[in-house]
C-alpha positions as CSV (number, residue, x, y, z in Angstrom):
1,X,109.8,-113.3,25.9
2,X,113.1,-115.2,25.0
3,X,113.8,-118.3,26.8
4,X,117.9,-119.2,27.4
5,X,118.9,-122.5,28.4
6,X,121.7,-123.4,30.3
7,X,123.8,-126.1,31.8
8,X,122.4,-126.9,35.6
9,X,126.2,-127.0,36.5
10,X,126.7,-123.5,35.3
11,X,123.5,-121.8,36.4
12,X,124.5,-123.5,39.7
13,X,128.3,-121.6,39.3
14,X,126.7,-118.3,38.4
15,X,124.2,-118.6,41.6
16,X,127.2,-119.4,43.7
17,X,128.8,-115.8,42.2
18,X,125.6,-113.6,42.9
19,X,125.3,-115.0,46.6
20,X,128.6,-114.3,47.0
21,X,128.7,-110.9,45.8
22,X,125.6,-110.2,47.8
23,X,127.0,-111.4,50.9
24,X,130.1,-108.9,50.0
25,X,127.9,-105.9,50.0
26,X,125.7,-106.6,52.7
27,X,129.1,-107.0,54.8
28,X,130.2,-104.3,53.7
29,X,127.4,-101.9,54.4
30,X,127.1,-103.4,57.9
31,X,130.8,-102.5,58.4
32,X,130.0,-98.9,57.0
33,X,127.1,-98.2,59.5
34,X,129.4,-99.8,62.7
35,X,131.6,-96.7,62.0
36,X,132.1,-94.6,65.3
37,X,130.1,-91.2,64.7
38,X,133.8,-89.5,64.9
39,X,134.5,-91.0,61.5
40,X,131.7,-89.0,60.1
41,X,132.4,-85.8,58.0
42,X,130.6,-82.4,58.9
43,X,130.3,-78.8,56.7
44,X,131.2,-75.4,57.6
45,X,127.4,-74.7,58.6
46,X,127.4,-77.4,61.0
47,X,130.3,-76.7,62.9
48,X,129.8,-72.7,63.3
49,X,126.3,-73.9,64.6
50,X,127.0,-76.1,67.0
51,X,130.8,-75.3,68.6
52,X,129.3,-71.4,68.3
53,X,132.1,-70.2,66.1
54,X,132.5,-67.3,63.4
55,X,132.8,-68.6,60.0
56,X,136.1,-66.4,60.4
57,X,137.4,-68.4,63.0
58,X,136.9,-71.3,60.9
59,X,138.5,-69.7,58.0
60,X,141.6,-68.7,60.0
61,X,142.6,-72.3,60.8
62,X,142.2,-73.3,57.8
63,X,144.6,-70.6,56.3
64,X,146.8,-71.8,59.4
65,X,146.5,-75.4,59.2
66,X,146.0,-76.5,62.5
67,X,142.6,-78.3,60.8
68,X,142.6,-80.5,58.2
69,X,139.7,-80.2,55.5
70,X,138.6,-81.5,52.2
71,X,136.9,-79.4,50.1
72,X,134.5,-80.7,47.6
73,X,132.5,-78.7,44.9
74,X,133.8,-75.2,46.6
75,X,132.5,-76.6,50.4
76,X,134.1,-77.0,52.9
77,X,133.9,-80.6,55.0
78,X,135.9,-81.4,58.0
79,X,136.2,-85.2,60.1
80,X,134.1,-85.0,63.5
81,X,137.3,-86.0,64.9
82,X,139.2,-83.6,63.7
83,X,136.6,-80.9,65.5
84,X,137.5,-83.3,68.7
85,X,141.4,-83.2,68.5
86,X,141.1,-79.4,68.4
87,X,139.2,-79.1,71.1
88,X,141.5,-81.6,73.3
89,X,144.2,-79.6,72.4
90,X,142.4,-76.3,73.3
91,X,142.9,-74.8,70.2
92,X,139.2,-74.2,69.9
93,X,137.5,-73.8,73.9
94,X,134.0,-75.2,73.8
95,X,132.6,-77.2,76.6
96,X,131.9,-80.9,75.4
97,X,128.2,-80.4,75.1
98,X,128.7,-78.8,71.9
99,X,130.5,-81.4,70.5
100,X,128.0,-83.7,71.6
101,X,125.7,-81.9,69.9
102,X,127.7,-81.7,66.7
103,X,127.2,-85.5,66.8
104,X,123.6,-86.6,67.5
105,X,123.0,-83.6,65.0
106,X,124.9,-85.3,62.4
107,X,124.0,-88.6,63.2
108,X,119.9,-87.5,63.0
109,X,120.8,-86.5,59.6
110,X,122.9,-89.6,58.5
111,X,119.6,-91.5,59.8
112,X,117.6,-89.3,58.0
113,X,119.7,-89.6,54.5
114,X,119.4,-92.8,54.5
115,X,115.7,-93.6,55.6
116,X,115.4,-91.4,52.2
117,X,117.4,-93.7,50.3
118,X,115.7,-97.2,51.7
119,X,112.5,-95.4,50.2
120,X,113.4,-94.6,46.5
């Protein structure tokens, strides 16, 4: 074991910097889990599933561009608000529920990422 010695007024300084630091990622990961579920992102998979559309019919506004998408290692992901404004403007007729379901599904699974992570 090595043994370093410092000054009390600097270990004092660099006790101040880690507290600080924590406190800025604790903040910041409360401010990441207050997000509104809309903020969340969703695949391809999910959304057929749960608004009951083709793949097809997910494809073809894409291609027209009346959804907005990032696309990340070849998949597809798409803003859960995004599904909403399209279906408040009617471009894609679901009833509500299905949205709904959209949500709690992606929220279980948000929960359930990060139970997984909190155990590693």
């Amino acid at each position: 074991m090595e043994v370093i010695t410092i000054e009390s007024q600097a270990f004092k300084d660099l006790e101040a910097k880690i507290n600080m630091i924590a406190k800025f990622v604790t903040a910041l990961q409360s401010k990441s889990e207050e997000r509104p579920p809309e903020d969340g992102w969703v695949d391809s998979y999910e959304v057929c599933t749960f608004l009951k559309i083709s793949s097809k019919t997910l494809q073809r506004l894409r291609a027209a561009g009346e959804i907005t998408y990032s696309q990340i290692r070849g998949k597809n992901f798409y803003k859960i608000s995004e599904i909403q404004r399209l279906m408040n403007e009617h471009i894609i007729r679901r009833p509500e529920e299905h949205l709904q379901d959209l949500i709690k599904n992606h929220q279980l699974y948000v929960e359930q990422r990060h139970a997984v992570k909190t155990d590693q």
